[in-house]
N, C-alpha and C positions, 0 to 999 in steps of 0.2 A: 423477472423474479425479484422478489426483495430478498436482500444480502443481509445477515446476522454479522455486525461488528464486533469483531476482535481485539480490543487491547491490550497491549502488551509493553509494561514499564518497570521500568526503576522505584523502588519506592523503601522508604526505612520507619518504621512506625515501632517502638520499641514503647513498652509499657511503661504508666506510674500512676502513682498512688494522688487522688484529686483530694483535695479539700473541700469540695462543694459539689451539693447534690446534681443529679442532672432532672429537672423541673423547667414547664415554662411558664410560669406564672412565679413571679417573684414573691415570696416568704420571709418576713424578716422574723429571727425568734432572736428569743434575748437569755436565752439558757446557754448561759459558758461549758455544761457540762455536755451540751449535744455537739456531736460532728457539724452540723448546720448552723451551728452559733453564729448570726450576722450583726446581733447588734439593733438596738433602733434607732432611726435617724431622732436629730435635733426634735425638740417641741412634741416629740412620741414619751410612753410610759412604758415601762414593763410590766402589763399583767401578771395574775397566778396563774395564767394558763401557759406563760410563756411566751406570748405574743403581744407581740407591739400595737399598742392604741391609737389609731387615728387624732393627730393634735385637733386640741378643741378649736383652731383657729387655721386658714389654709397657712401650707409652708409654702413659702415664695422661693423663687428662682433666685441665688444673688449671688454674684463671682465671688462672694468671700464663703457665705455657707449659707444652709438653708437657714431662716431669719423667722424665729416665734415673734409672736405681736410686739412685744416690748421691745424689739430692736428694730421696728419698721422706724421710728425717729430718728436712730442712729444712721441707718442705710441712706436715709434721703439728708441729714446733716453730713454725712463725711461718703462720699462718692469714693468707687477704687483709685487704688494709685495707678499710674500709668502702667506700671508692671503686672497687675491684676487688672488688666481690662477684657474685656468680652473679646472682640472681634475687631480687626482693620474695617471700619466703617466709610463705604463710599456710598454718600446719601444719593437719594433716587433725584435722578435732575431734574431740574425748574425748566418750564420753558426757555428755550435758546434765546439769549438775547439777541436785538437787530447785530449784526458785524458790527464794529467800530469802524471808524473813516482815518482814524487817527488816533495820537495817545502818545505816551511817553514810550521810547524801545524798551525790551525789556535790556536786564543785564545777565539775567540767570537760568534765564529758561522758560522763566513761568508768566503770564498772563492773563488777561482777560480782567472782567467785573471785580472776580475774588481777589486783585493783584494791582491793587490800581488803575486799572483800566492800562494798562500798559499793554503793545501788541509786538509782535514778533519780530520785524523787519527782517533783515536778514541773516536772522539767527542759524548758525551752521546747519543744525538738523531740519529747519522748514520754517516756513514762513505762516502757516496755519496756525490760530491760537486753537486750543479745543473745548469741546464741551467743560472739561474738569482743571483746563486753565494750564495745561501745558504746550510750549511749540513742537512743531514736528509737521512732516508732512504725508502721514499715511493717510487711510482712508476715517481711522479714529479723529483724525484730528481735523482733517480738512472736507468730513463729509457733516453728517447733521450734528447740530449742536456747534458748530464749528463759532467760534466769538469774533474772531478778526484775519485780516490777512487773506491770502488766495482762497477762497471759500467752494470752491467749484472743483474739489478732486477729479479726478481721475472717472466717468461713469464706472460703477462698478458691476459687473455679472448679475445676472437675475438670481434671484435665491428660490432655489425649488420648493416648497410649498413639501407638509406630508405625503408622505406614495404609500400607498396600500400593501402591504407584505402579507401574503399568503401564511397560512398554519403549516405548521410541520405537519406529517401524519404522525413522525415520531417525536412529542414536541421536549422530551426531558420531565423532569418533573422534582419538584422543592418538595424539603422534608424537614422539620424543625428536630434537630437532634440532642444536644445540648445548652451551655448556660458558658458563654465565654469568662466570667468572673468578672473581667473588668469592660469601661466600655473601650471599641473596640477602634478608638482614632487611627491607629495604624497598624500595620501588620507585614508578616515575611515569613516566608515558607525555610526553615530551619534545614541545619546539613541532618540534622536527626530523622530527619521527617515532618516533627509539632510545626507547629503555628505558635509564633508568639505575639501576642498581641499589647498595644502599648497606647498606653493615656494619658492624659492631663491629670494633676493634680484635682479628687476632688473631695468631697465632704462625704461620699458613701461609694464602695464598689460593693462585690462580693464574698472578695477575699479579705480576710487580714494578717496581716505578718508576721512574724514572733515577736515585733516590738509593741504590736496593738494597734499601728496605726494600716490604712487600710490600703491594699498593694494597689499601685495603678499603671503595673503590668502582669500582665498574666502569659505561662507556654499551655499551648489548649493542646492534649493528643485526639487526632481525628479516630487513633484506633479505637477509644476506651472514651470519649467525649468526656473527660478531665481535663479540667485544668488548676494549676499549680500556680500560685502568686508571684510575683517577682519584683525586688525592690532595686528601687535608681534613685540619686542622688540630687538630684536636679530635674526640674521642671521640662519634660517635654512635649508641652502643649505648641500640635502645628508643626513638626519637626519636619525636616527632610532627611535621606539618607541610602547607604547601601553597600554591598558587600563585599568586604575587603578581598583581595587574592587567597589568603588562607582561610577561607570562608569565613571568618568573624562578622557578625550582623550590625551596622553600624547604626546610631542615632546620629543626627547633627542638629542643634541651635533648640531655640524652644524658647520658653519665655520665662517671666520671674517668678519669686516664690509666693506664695501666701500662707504665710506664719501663721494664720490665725485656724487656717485648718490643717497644717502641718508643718511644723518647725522644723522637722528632718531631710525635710525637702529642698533648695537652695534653687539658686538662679541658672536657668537654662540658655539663657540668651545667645553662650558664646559655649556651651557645653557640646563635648564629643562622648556619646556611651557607645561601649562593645560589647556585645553579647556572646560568646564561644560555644559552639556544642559542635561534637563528635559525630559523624557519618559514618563511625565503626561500633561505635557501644553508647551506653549511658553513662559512662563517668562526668560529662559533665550536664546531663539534664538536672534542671531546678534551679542550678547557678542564677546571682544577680546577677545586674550590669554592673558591668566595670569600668569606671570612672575614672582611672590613675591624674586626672588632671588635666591632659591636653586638652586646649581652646582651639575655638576657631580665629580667625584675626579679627572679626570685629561681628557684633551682635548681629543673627539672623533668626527671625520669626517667618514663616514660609518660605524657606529654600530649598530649591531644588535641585539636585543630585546626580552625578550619571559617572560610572567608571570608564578608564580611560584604558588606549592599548597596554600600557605600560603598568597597568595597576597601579597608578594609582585615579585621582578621584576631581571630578569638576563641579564645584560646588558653588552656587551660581541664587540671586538675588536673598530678599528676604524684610523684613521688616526692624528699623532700628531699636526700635520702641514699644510698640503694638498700638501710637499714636494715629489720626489720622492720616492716611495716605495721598491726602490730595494737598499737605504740606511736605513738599522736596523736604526739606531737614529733619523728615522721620523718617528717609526710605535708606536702601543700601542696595540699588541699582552697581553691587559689582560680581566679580567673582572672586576667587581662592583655588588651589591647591593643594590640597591632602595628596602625602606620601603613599608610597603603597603597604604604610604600617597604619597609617591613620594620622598622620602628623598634618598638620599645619604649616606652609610653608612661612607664613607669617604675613603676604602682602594680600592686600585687595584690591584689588584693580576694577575700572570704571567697565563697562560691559557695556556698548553703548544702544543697543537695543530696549535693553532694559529703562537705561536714563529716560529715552525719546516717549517710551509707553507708559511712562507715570500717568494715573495711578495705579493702572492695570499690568504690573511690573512681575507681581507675586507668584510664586509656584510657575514657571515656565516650564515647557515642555521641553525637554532635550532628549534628543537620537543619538548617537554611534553611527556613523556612516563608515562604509566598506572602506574608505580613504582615510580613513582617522582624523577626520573634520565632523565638527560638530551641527546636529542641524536645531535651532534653537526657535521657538516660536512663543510670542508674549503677546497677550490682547488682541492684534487681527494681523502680525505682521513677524515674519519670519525670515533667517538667516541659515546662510552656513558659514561657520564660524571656524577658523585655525588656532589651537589651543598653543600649538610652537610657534605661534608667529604674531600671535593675539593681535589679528588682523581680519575682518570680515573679508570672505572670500567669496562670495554674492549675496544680494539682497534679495530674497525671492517676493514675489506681487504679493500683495496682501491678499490673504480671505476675507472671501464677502460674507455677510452675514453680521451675525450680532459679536460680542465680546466671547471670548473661548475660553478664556483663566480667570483665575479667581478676581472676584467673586462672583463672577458666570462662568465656573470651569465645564467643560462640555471633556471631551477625552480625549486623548491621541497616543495612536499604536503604531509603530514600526512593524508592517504587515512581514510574514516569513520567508526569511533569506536563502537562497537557495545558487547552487552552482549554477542551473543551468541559464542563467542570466548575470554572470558572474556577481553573484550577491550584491549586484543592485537592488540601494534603499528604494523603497515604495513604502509610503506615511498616509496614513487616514486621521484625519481632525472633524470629529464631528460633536453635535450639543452647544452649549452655551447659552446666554441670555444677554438680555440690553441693559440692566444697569442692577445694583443693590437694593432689591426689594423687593418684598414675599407678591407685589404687583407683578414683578417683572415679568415678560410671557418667554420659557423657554424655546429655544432657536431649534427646528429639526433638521437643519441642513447638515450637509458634510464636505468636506472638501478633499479631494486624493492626488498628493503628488510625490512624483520619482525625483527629488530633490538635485539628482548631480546627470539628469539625463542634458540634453542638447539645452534646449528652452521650454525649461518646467514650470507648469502652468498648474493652477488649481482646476482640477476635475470636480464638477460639482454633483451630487446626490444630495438622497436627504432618506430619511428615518421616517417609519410610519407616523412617528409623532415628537411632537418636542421635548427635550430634554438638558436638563442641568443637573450635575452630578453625577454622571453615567462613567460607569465604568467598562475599560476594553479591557478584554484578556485574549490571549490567543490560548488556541486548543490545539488540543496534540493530531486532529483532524485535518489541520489547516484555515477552520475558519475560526471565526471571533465570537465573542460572546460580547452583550452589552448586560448589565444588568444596575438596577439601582436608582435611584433622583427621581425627578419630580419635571410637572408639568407648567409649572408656574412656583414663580422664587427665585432666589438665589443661594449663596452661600454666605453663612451667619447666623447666630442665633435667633430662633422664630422666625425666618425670613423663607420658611420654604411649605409650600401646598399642595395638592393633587399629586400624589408619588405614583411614580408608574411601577408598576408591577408585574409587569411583561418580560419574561428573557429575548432580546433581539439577538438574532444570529446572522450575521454577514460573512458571507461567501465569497472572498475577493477574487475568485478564480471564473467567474460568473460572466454571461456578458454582461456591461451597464444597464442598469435601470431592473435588471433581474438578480438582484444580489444579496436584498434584504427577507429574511423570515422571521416568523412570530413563533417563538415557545412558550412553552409553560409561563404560568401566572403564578405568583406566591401571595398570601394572605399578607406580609409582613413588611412597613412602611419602611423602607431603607433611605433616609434622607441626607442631612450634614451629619460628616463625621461617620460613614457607612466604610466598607469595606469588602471586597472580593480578592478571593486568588485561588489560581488551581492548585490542584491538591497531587500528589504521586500516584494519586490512584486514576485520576485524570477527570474527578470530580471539580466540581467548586464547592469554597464555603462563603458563606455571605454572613456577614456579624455586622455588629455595629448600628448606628445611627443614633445619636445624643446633643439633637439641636437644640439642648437649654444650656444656660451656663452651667449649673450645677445639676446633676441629678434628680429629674424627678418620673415619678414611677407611674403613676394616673394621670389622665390627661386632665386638663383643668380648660375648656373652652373658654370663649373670650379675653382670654390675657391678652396683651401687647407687652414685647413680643408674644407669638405665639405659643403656649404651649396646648397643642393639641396633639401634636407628635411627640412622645417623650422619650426619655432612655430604654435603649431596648436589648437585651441581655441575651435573647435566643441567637442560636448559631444554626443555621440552615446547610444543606447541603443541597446544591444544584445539580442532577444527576442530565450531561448534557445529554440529547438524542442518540450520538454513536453508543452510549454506555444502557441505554435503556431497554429493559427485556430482561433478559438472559445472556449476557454476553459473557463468552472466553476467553479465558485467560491459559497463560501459557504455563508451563512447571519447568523442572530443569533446566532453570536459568545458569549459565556460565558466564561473564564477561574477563576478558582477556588480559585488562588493567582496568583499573579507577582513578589513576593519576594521565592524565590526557595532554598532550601540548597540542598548539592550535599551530602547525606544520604542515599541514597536508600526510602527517600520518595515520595510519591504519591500526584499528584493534578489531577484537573479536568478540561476537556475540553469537553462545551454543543456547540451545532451547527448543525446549518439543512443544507444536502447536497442531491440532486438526488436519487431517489431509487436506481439507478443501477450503483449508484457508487458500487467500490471492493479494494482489496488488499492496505489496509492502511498503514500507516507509518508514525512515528512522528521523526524529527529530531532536534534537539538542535545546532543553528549556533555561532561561536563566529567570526568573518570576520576580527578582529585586525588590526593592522596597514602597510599599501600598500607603497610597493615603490620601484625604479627600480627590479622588478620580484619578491619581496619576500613579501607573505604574514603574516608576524610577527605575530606569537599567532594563526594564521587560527585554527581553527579542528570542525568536523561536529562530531555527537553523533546521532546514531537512538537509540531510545528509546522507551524500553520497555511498552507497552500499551496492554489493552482491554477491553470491553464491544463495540465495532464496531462491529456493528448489519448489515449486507448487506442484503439490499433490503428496507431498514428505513429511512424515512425521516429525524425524527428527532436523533441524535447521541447523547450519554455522553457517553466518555473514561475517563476511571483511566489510569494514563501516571505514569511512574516511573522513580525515577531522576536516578541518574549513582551515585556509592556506595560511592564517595569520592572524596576531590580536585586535586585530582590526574588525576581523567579521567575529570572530569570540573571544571577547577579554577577557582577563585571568581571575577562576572564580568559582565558586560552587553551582554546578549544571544537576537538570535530571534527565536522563535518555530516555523516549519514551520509543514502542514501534509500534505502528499501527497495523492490522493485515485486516484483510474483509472477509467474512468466513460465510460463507454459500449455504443454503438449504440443508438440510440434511442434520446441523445440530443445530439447530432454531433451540431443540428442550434439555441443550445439553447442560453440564454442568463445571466445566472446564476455571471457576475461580482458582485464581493465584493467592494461594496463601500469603499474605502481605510479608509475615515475619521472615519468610525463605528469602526474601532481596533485600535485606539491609546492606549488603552491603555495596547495591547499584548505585547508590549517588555519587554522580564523578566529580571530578576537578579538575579545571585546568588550568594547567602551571604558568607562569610567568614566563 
């Protein structure tokens, strides 16, 4: 028999008033007197009818603003400043040159053709010069493209080729619901319930602020598909980030200002914003970020993030400049320290994984291991790492396959922690591509390993099809969602083509090779600069995708870069397969506290669900901070429960927390329970009024 799924969660969605219509087709009017007042971009008129005219000449794409005819001479005499540039550019590679036989050693690291022809010898980190002119001795460096030095790596693992994945019968299904206001570069699931969503600096959003100039944040509520504008202080184009122990929603680093299309805006380079909202009421929804001042120690453009047991925070590579990254003297191969208030402890320290993988150093993957060691993976090569000892504490084998971070990020999830293996990590890395550019063929392979088990080894799989920019999220079911990127490209502006539009679902409970299925399809191109996260309801939303410099709204074919994919403003919701149909929900929700310490103590959760509901399960979400494919801080927890009586209307479970900040660090959680609910109300009508659980969102204390 097929089983009618039951969820049963935490959720706080408390109402507000939008600013902007919910439409999906973009409208610009130019009547200050309408609620929909957007304004018309550059090189547009205002009609009598109140709408915006088509400029008589195309508007171009350009990092400063969009550019009428007379200022194309200007654009090409004065190029942006380094702090206005596009994107970290790592050009697409030339054929490998023969090896060198010889040359000058290096002294710093770097080599090959671009470097004088200088080769490694016995440079600490490897004696391999590589494709993009650094030493080392991974499989990037001493496999193809390799320029001098021991050229004959290590043979690497066969790379499995696409695997066919079956249809669901129940495959979910996309529904375009609102208009996120701004685009939608990153995001984070709020102690409120909302979404806030967060952007670059640009020349048009949706919203504008009380000062006139146009917000490039927005808090989107999934109840009421509103969203409300929000103004920061500093550029956070590219940021990393995440969530402090008292739930505060953190930005880190970002890039510099551009004056010319906003002067209220300032340099984000070394910028920390906080975001505050309530898990009890609305007193503080709509709030800006707050800026009071604190830096980080030294400028970071894609850095990535992950909280610590202790609350506080490891914040980890980045870009110094947004110069070329295949020159060592723009990179910031270290890490930092933030407090558990958001402080800065003031040093940077060298990260030596990082250093070895120039230029592919950017946006790393970092885990939370059950031991309070870091598991850290950059380009094709991964550690675990001791943050009290700032000591590598093994070097795990490289994965095979092509590049996995930026700018061929593919994803990587820390699969769900559970007792009955004492919450041993298990990590899945899958997607990527082979270098920078809209050529490049994305990677379908994956790779699965238990990081601190005996001798961990990369398990290899792969995806029905290749992919770059794919985002993992975990479900409150137990398995994964992939959704998002593209089948050829990379990441960078115009540099991405064929988007796939498939939701993949992976079942890590599966045997091998039986793990992967196919969902639902969406009409809607989710490229660079997309974004997913589950929702309280145990939906997804999917927003985003704005791989031009600046906004533009029509696709314009033939540019270089490309704009055929343009800014895209609709917010999607992904309703996965457990939620689809008619599913139940529960009423008379109780829980016992909302304040939780990670002890191995017990609370309580009352609530009436179906007699025939069965096979319970309680999970502990922490959703952390989104953006181009990495989920910062993600990690799901089934926990330990019982008194689940099946065949009972009314339920109390004793739940049991996880032994220590190690398996959950201190922070803002959502509890979800899942039960499987049997024939018999297939047509029932059992929804959980959202506004009855506000006040489910927990926390756990320091």
């Amino acid at each position: 028999m097929t089983a009618q799924r039951l969820l049963i969660l935490t959720i706080l969605l408390p109402l507000t008033v939008a600013n902007i219509p919910v439409n999906y087709k973009v409208t610009l009017s130019c009547n200050q007197s309408s609620p929909f007042y957007t304004g018309c971009l550059r090189g547009m008129t205002c009609e009598d009818d109140w709408t915006c005219s088509k400029p008589a000449v195309k508007v171009v794409a350009d990092p400063l603003f969009f550019l009428e005819a007379t200022h194309l001479s200007r654009r090409q005499a004065q190029p942006p400043m380094p702090s206005e540039s596009t994107e970290p550019q790592i050009s697409a590679p030339a054929p490998a040159p023969a090896p060198a036989a010889g040359g000058p050693v290096t002294t710093d690291g770097t080599c090959g053709a671009g470097n004088g022809g200088t080769i490694c010898g016995d440079w600490p980190q490897g004696g391999c010069c590589s494709l993009y002119g650094f030493c080392g001795n991974t499989a990037a460096h001493c496999g193809d493209g390799c320029q001098s030095g021991p050229c004959t790596g290590a043979p690497e693992a066969p790379i499995p080729g696409p695997s066919p994945a079956p249809k669901l019968g129940d495959p979910g299904m996309f529904d375009v619901v609102g208009q996120s206001g701004v685009p939608a570069m990153h995001a984070g699931l709020l102690p409120n319930g909302k979404v806030v969503f967060l952007d670059k600096i640009e020349n048009y959003t949706q919203i504008k602020l009380s000062d006139g100039q146009y917000a490039y944040s927005a808090e989107y509520d999934p109840a009421t598909n509103k969203a409300v504008g929000l103004a920061y202080k500093t550029n956070a184009f590219c940021s990393g980030g995440a969530f402090l122990p008292d739930g505060r929603f953190m930005s880190l680093g970002g890039n510099g200002p551009l004056t010319d299309i906003d002067p209220t805006v300032g340099d984000g380079f070394t910028a920390i914003r906080y975001l505050s909202r309530s898990s009890s009421d609305a007193s503080l929804d709509g709030q800006d970020w707050s800026e009071p001042g604190n830096k980080l120690s030294s400028a970071r453009w894609y850095a990535s993030a992950q909280a610590l047991p202790d609350g506080s925070v490891f914040v980890a590579s980045g870009s110094l400049n947004g110069l070329d990254p295949t020159v060592k003297a723009n990179n910031n191969p270290t890490y930092e320290i933030l407090n558990s208030q958001g402080i800065s402890n003031g040093n940077s320290i060298n990260l030596d994984i990082l250093v070895k993988n120039q230029p592919y150093y950017m946006y790393p993957f970092i885990h939370l291991l059950n031991n309070g060691d870091l598991f850290i993976f950059v380009s094709k090569s991964a550690e675990i790492f001791s943050v009290d000892s700032n000591t590598v504490v093994k070097s795990l084998p490289d994965l095979p396959g092509d590049y996995r971070t930026y700018p061929n990020t593919g994803s990587s999830v820390l699969l769900p922690l559970t007792s009955s293996n004492n919450w041993a990590p298990d990590i899945i890395i899958c997607g990527g591509g082979a270098y920078q550019d809209i050529t490049s063929p994305a990677d379908p392979s994956c790779g699965r390993i238990q990081p601190l088990s005996s001798n961990p080894q990369w398990e290899m799989d792969s995806m029905p099809e290749g992919r770059g920019m794919v985002e993992a999220t975990l479900l409150p079911d137990g398995t994964v969602v992939w959704l998002n990127g593209c089948n050829q490209g990379s990441q960078g502006f115009g540099l991405a083509t064929a988007p796939t539009l498939e939701a993949l679902i992976y079942n890590p409970n599966l045997p091998h090779g039986q793990r992967w299925y196919t969902g639902a399809s969406t009409t809607i191109a989710r490229l660079y600069h997309s974004v997913a996260l589950l929702l309280l309801d145990g939906t997804m939303m999917i927003a985003g995708s704005n791989p031009v410099q600046q906004p533009v709204l029509t696709p314009v074919p033939g540019q270089t870069p490309s704009e055929d994919y343009v800014t895209e403003f609709r917010v999607e919701i992904y309703t996965p397969p457990y939620l689809q149909g008619n599913p139940a929900r529960p009423t008379e929700i109780v829980l016992s506290s909302k304040a939780l310490t990670a002890d191995g103590s017990q609370f309580g959760i009352d609530f009436d669900a179906p007699a025939t509901a069965r096979n319970l399960r309680v999970a502990l979400y922490h959703g952390g901070y989104v953006t181009h494919s990495l989920h910062m801080g993600q990690r799901m927890l089934f926990l330990d429960n019982e008194g689940f009586a099946a065949g009972e209307t009314a339920q109390h479970l004793t739940v049991s927390m996880p032994p220590n900040h190690n398996v959950a660090q201190p922070g803002p959680y959502v509890v979800y329970w899942f039960v499987t609910v049997y024939p018999g109300l297939a047509n029932s009508s059992w929804y959980l009024d959202r506004g009855r659980i506000a006040e489910r969102y927990l926390q756990v204390l320091e």
